[in-house]
TIKE-989258 format. One record per residue (C-alpha): residue number from 1; x, y, z. Coordinates in steps of 0.1 Angstrom, whole numbers, plus 5000, padded with zeros to 4 digits. Layout:
seq NUM&c1 X&c2 Y&c3 Z
...
//
This chain:
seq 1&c1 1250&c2 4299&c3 4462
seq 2&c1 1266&c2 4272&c3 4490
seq 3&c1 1289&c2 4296&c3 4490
seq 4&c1 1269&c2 4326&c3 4499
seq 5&c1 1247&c2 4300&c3 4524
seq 6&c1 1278&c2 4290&c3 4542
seq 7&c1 1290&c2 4322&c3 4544
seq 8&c1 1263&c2 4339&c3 4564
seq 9&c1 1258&c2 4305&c3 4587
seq 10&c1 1297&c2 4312&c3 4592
seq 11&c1 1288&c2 4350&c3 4600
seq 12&c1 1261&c2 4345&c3 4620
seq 13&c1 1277&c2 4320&c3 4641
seq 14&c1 1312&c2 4335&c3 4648
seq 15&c1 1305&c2 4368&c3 4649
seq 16&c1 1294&c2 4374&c3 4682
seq 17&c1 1317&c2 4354&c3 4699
seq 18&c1 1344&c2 4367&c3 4684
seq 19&c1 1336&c2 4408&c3 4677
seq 20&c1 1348&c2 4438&c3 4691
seq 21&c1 1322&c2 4460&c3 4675
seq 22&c1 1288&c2 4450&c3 4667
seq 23&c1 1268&c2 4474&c3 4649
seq 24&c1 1230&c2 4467&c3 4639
seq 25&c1 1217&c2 4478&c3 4600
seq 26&c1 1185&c2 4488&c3 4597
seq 27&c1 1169&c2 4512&c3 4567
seq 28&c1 1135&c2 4515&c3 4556
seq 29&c1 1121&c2 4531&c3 4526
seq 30&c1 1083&c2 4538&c3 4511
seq 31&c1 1074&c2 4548&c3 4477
seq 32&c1 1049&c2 4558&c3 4458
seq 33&c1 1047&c2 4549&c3 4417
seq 34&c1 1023&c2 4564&c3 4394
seq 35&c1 1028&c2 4555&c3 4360
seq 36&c1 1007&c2 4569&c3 4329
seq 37&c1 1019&c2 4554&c3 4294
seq 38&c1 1003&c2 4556&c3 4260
seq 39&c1 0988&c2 4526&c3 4244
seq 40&c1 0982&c2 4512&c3 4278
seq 41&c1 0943&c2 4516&c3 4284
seq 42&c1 0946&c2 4515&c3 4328
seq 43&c1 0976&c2 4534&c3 4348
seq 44&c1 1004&c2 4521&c3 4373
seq 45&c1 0995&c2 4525&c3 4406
seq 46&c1 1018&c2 4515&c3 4433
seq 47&c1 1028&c2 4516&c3 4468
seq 48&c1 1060&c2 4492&c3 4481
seq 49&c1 1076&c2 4496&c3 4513
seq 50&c1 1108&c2 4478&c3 4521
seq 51&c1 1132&c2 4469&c3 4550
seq 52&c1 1163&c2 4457&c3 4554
seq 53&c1 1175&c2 4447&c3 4589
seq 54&c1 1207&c2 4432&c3 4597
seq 55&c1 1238&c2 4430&c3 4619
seq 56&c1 1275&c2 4441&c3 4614
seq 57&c1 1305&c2 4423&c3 4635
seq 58&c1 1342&c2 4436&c3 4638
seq 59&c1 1377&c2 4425&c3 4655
seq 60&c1 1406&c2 4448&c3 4641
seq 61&c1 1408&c2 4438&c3 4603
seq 62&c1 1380&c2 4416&c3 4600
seq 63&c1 1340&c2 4428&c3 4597
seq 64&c1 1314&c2 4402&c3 4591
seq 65&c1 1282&c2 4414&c3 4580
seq 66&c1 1246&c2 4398&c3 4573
seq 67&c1 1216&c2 4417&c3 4562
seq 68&c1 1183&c2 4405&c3 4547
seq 69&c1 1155&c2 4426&c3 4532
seq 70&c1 1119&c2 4422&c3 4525
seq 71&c1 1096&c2 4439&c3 4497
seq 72&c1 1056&c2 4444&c3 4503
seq 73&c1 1029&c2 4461&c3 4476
seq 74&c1 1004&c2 4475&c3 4494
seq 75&c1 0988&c2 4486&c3 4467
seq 76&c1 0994&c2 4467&c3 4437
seq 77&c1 0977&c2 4476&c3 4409
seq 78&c1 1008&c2 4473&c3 4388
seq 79&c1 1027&c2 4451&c3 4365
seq 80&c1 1060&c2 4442&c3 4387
seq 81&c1 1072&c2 4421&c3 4358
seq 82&c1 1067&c2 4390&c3 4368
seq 83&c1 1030&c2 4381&c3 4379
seq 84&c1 0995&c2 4388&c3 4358
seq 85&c1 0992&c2 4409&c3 4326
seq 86&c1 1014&c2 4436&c3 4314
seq 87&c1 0981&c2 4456&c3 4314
seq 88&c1 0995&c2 4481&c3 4332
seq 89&c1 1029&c2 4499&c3 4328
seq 90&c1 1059&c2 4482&c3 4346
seq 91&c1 1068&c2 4492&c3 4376
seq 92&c1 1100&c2 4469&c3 4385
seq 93&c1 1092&c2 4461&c3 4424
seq 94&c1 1081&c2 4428&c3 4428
seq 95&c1 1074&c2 4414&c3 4463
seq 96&c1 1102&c2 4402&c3 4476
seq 97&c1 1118&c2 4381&c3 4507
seq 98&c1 1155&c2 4372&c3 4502
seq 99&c1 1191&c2 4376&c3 4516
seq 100&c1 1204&c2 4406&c3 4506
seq 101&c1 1242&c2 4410&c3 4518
seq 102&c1 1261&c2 4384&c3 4534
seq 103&c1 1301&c2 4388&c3 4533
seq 104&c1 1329&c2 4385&c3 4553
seq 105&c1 1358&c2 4413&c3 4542
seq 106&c1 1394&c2 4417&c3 4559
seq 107&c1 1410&c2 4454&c3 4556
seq 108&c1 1440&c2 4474&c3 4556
seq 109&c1 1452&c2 4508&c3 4546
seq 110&c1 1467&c2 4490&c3 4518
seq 111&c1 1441&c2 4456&c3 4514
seq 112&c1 1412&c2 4448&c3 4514
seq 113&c1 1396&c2 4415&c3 4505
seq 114&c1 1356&c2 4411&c3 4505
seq 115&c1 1338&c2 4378&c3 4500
seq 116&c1 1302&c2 4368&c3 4497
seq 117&c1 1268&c2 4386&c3 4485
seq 118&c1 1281&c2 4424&c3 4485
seq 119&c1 1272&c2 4455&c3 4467
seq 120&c1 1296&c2 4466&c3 4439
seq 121&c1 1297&c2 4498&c3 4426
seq 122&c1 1327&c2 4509&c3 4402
seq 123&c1 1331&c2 4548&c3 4390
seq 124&c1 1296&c2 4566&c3 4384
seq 125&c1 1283&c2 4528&c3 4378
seq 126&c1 1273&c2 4530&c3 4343
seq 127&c1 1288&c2 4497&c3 4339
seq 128&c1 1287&c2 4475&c3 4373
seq 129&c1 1265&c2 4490&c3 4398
seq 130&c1 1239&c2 4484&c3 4428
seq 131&c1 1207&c2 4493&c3 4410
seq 132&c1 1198&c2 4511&c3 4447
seq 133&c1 1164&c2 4531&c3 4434
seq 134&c1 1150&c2 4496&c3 4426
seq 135&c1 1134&c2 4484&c3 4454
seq 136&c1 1150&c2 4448&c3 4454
seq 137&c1 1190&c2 4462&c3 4444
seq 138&c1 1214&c2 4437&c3 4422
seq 139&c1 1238&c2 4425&c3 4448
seq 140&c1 1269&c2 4401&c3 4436
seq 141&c1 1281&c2 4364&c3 4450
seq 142&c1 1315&c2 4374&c3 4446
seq 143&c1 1354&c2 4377&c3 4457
seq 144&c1 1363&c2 4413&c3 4453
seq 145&c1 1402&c2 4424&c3 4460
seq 146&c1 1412&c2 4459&c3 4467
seq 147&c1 1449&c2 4471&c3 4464
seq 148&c1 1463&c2 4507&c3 4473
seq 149&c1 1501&c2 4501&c3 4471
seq 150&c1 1511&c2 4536&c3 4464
seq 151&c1 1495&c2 4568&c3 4472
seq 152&c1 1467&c2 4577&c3 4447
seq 153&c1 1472&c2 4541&c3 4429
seq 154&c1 1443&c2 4515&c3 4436
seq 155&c1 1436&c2 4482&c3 4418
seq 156&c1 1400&c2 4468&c3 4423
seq 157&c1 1397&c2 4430&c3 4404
seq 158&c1 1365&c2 4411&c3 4414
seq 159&c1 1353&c2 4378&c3 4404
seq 160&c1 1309&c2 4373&c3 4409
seq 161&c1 1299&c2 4340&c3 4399
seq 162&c1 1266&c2 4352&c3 4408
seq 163&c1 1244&c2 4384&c3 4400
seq 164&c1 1216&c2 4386&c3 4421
seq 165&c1 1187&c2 4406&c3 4403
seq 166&c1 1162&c2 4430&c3 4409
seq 167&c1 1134&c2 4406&c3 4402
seq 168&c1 1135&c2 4387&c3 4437
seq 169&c1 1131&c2 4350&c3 4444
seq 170&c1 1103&c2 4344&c3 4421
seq 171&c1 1119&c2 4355&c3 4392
seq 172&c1 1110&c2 4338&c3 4364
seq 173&c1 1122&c2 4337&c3 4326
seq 174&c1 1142&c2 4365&c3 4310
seq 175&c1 1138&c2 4380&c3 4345
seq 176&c1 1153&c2 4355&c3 4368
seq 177&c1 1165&c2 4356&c3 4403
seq 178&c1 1202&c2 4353&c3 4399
seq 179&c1 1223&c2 4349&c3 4370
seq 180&c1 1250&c2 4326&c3 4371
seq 181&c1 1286&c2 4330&c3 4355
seq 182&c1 1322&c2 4339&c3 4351
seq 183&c1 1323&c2 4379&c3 4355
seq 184&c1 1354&c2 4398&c3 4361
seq 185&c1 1358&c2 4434&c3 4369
seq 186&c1 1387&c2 4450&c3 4369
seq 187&c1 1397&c2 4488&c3 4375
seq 188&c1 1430&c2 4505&c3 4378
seq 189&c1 1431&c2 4539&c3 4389
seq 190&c1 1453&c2 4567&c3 4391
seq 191&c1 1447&c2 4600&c3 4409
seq 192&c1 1465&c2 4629&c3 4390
seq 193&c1 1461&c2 4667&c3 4395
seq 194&c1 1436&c2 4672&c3 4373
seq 195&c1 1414&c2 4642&c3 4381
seq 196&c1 1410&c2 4603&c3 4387
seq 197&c1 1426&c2 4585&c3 4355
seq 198&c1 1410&c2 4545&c3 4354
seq 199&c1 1415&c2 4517&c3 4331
seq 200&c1 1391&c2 4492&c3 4335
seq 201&c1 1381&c2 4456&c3 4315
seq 202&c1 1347&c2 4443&c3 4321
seq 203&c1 1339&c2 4405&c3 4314
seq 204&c1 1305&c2 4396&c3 4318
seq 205&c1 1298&c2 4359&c3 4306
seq 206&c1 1265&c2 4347&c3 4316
seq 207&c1 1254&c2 4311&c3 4319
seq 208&c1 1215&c2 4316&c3 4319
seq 209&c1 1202&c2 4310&c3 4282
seq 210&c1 1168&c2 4323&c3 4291
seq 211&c1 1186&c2 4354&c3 4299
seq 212&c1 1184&c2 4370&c3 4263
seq 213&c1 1202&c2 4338&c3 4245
seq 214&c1 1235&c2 4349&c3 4260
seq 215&c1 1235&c2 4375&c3 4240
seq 216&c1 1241&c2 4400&c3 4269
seq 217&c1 1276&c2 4385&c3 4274
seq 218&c1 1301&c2 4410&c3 4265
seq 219&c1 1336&c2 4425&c3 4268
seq 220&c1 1337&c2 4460&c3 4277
seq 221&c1 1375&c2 4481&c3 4275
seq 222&c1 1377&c2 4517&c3 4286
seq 223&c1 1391&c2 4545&c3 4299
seq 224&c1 1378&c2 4570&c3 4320
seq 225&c1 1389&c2 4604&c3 4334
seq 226&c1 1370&c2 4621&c3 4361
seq 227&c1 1376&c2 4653&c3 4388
seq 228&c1 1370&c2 4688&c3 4398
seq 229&c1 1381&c2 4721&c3 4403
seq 230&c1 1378&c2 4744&c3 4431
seq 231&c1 1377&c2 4779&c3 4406
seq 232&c1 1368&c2 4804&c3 4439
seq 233&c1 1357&c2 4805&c3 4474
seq 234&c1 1322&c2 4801&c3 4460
seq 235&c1 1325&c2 4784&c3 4428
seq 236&c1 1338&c2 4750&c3 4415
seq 237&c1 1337&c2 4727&c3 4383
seq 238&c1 1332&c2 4696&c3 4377
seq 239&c1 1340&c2 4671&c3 4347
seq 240&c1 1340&c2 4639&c3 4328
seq 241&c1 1350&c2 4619&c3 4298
seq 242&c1 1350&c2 4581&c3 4291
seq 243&c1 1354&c2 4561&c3 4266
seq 244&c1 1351&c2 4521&c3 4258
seq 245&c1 1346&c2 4496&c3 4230
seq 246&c1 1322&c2 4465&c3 4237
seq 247&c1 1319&c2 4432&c3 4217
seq 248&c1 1307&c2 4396&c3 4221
seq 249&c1 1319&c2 4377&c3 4249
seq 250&c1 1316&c2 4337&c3 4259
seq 251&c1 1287&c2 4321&c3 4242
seq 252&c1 1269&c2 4358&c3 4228
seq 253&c1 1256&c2 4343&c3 4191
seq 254&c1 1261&c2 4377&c3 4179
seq 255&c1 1294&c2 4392&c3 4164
seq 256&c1 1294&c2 4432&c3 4169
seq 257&c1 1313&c2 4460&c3 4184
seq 258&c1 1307&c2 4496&c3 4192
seq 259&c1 1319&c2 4520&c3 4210
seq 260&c1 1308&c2 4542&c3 4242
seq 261&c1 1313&c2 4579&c3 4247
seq 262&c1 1309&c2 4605&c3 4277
seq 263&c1 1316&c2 4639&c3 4279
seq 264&c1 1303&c2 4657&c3 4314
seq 265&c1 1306&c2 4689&c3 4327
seq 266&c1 1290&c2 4710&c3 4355
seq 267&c1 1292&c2 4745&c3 4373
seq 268&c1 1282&c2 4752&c3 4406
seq 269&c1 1281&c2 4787&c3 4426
seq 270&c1 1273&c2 4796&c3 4459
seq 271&c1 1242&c2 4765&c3 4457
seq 272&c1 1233&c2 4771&c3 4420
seq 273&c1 1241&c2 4741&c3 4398
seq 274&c1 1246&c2 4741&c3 4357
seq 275&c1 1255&c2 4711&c3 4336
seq 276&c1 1256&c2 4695&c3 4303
seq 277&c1 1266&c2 4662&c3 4287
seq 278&c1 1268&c2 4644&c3 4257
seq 279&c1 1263&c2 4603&c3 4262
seq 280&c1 1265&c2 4583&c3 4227
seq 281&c1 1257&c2 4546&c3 4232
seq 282&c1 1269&c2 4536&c3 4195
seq 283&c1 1253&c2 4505&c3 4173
seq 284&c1 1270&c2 4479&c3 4147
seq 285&c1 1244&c2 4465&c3 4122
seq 286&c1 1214&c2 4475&c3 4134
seq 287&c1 1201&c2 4445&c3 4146
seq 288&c1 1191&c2 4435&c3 4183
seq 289&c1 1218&c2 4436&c3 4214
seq 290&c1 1244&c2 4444&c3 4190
seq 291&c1 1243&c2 4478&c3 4200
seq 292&c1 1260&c2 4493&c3 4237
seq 293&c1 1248&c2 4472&c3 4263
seq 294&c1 1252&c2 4478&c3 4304
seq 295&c1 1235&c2 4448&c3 4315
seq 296&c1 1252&c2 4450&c3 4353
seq 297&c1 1249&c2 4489&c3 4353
seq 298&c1 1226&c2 4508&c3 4375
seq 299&c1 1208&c2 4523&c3 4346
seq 300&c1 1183&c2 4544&c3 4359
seq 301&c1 1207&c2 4571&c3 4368
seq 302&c1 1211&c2 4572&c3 4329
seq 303&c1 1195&c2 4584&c3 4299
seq 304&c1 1160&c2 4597&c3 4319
seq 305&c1 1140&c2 4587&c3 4347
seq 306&c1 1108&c2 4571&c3 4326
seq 307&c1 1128&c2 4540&c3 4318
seq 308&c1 1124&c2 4542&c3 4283
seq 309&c1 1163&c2 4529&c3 4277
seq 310&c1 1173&c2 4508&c3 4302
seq 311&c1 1179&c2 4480&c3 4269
seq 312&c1 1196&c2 4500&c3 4242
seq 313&c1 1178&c2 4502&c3 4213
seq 314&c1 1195&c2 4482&c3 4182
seq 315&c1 1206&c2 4516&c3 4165
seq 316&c1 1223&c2 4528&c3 4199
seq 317&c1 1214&c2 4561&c3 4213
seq 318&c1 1228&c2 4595&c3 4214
seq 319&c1 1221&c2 4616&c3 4250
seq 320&c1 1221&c2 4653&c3 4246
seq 321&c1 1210&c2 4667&c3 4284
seq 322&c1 1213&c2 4701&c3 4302
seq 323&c1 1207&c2 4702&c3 4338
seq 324&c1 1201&c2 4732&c3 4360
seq 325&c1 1197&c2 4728&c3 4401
seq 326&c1 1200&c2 4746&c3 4435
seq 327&c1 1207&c2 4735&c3 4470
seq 328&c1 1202&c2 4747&c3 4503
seq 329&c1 1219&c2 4733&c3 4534
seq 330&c1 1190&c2 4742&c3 4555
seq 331&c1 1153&c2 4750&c3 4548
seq 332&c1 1129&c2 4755&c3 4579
seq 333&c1 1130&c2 4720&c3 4594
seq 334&c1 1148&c2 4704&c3 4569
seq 335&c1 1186&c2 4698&c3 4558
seq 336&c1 1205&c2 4691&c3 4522
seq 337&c1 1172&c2 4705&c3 4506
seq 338&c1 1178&c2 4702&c3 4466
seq 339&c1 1157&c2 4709&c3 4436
seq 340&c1 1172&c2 4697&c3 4397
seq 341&c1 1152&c2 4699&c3 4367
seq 342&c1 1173&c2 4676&c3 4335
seq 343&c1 1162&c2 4679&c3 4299
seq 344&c1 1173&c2 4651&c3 4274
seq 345&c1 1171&c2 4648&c3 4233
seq 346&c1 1176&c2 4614&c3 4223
seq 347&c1 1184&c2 4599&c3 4185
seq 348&c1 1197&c2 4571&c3 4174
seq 349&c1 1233&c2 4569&c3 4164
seq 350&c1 1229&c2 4550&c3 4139
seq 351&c1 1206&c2 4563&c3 4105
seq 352&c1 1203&c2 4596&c3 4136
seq 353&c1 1169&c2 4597&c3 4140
seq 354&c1 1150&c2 4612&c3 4169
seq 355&c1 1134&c2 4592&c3 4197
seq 356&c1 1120&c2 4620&c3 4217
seq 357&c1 1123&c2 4642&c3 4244
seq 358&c1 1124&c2 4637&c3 4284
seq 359&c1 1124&c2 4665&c3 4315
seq 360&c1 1127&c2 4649&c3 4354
seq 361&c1 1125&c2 4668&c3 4381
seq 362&c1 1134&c2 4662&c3 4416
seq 363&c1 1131&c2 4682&c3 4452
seq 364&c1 1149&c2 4662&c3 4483
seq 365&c1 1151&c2 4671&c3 4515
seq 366&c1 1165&c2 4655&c3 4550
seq 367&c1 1144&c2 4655&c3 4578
seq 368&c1 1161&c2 4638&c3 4612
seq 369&c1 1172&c2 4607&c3 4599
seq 370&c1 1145&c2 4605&c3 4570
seq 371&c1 1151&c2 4617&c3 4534
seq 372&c1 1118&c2 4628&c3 4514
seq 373&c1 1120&c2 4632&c3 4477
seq 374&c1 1095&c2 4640&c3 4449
seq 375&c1 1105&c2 4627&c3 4415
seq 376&c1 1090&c2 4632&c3 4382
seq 377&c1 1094&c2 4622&c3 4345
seq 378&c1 1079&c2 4632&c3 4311
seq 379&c1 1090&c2 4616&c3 4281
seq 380&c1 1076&c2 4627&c3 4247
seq 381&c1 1083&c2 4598&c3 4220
seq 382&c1 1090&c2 4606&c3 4185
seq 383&c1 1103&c2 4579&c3 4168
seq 384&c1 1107&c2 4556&c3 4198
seq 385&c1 1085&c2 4539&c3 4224
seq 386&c1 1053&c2 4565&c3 4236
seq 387&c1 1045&c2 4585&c3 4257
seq 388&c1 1051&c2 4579&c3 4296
seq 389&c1 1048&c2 4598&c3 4331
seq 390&c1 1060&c2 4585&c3 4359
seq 391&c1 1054&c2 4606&c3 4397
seq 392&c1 1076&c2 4592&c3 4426
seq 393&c1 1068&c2 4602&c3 4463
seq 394&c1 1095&c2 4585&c3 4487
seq 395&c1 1106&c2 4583&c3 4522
seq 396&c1 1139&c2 4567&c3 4530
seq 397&c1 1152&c2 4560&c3 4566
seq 398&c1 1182&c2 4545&c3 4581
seq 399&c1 1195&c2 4538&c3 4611
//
């Protein structure tokens, strides 16, 4: 954290004496969150608008940056996690006041070295991500290298003794601000004809016992193979697979491992989009946090929209999803207009026993320099959790 503090007073002091190029960062975005969920007598209601303001210096290789962000609830008749009674279905945007980026990074065609709070976001960030639909996104204190020594070759190491968290500065608990440790990320890709090839090893080793008893430190290996093909003029596929195994790491209690699988695919012609996956989050006895675990990841891009899964239940989870979708480059006013409807199954992998069922929806659209977007989610529990709708209505702007 004196770190982090001395590098934005560093930043903010040098920077314009020194810069080239300064650039100011400004984004805004309001959203709407209506949450219905079974077995939870009143409904979610809320409305949060945040901004983020900032300013970006350069002089040939070198770019300071500094940018803070604020959170507000104007209506707030929601449980954000951390203040009243979870009365009301969680909805993870707590009000908020904090510095959000503050790094100073030094670049080549060939290096690149970034230091301070930063985003990080590594492949399709299942593991080590931003968390950017959450109001208040996870940012790192950290020292990330970048190496490209050969054409198509790039090594990304990064060291965060630091995560900060969606929760904001009056996280409390399980839910606290930051989460202090000894994390290394480290990716080694390759890009072949057939798609971008990447080893990676993923140390996570938390020092916060109210974080879950340390039991969300873990070691994660994998490999993962990602790319596309251009099939016609009109037409071109897409396609993934990963793998990983995961145990125990630094002071985790627990002794487990289990393994992670990915297989991807999708079709697009002339605007029309079809695709399919298989996701299997696998499990070890059966008991809590021994199964898969993506505590760093941004995981509502995965496994639905309702936020049933973000923790993986102790007998894992198996993803079976279809997606169909069509885009537009222009509609009336509006640019990149998209609609995508996703179905999931969900069962555990271990005893295989269904959870439920879960369709989201989304229509975006660009509009000048604002982005509107309408998202919705339906899961139907089984086995696992109940039943939840959520309705999101957005507006994002930047700069």
């Amino acid at each position: 954290m004196k770190f982090t503090l001395f590098t934005a007073t560093a930043l903010v002091a040098a920077g314009p004496a020194c810069a080239q190029e300064i650039k100011p960062l400004a984004e805004a975005r309001a959203r709407y969150e209506h949450v219905e969920q079974d077995g939870l007598a009143q409904d979610a209601e809320a409305l949060t608008v945040r901004v983020r303001a900032g300013v970006q210096a350069s002089t040939g290789p070198w770019t300071a940056l500094v940018e803070a962000q604020g959170t507000m609830a104007v209506i707030d008749d929601y449980y954000d996690g951390l203040h009243g009674a979870a009365t009301r279905p969680l909805v993870a945007d707590p009000e908020n006041i904090a510095l959000y980026r503050a790094q100073l990074q030094y670049k080549t065609k060939a290096f690149a070295v970034t230091a301070g709070r930063q985003r990080i976001a590594l492949d399709d960030e299942r593991f080590v991500g931003n968390g950017p639909f959450r109001q208040n996104a996870q940012t790192f204190d950290a020292v990330r290298l970048e190496l490209t020594p050969l054409k198509g070759l790039k090594a990304d190491v990064s060291y965060a003794w630091d995560v900060r968290t969606i929760w904001g500065v009056e996280g409390i608990g399980a839910r606290q601000p930051g989460i202090g440790g000894d994390n290394i990320f480290a990716n080694l890709s390759y890009a072949t004809p057939v798609g971008t090839l990447t080893g990676f090893a993923y140390l996570i080793d938390q020092d916060e016992a109210v974080v879950q008893g340390y039991r969300l430190s873990n070691q994660s290996y994998g490999v993962r193979l990602a790319g596309a093909q251009k099939l016609s003029a009109a037409a071109k596929l897409s396609y993934q697979a990963s793998y990983a195994t995961q145990s125990e790491y630094g002071r985790n209690p627990n002794d487990y491992r289990a393994d992670y699988y990915l297989l991807d695919a999708g079709l697009e012609v002339s605007g029309a989009k079809l695709g399919a996956g298989y996701e299997v989050l696998g499990a070890d006895k059966g008991v809590a946090l021994t199964s898969f675990q993506f505590p760093l990841g941004t995981n509502f891009k995965f496994q639905g929209w309702a936020d049933k899964l973000l923790t993986t239940p102790p007998d894992g989870v198996r993803d079976l999803y279809g997606s169909l979708g069509y885009g537009w480059k222009a509609a009336g006013p509006f640019k990149g207009v998209s609609l995508q409807a996703v179905y999931h199954r969900f069962e555990s992998d271990r005893l295989m026993r269904h959870y439920g069922n879960e369709l989201d929806l989304l229509a975006s659209g660009k509009l000048g320099k604002t982005t509107l977007s309408v998202r919705y989610a339906d899961y139907n529990a089984d086995l696992f959790a109940t039943d939840t709708r959520r309705l999101w209505l957005q507006l994002d702007w930047a700069l």
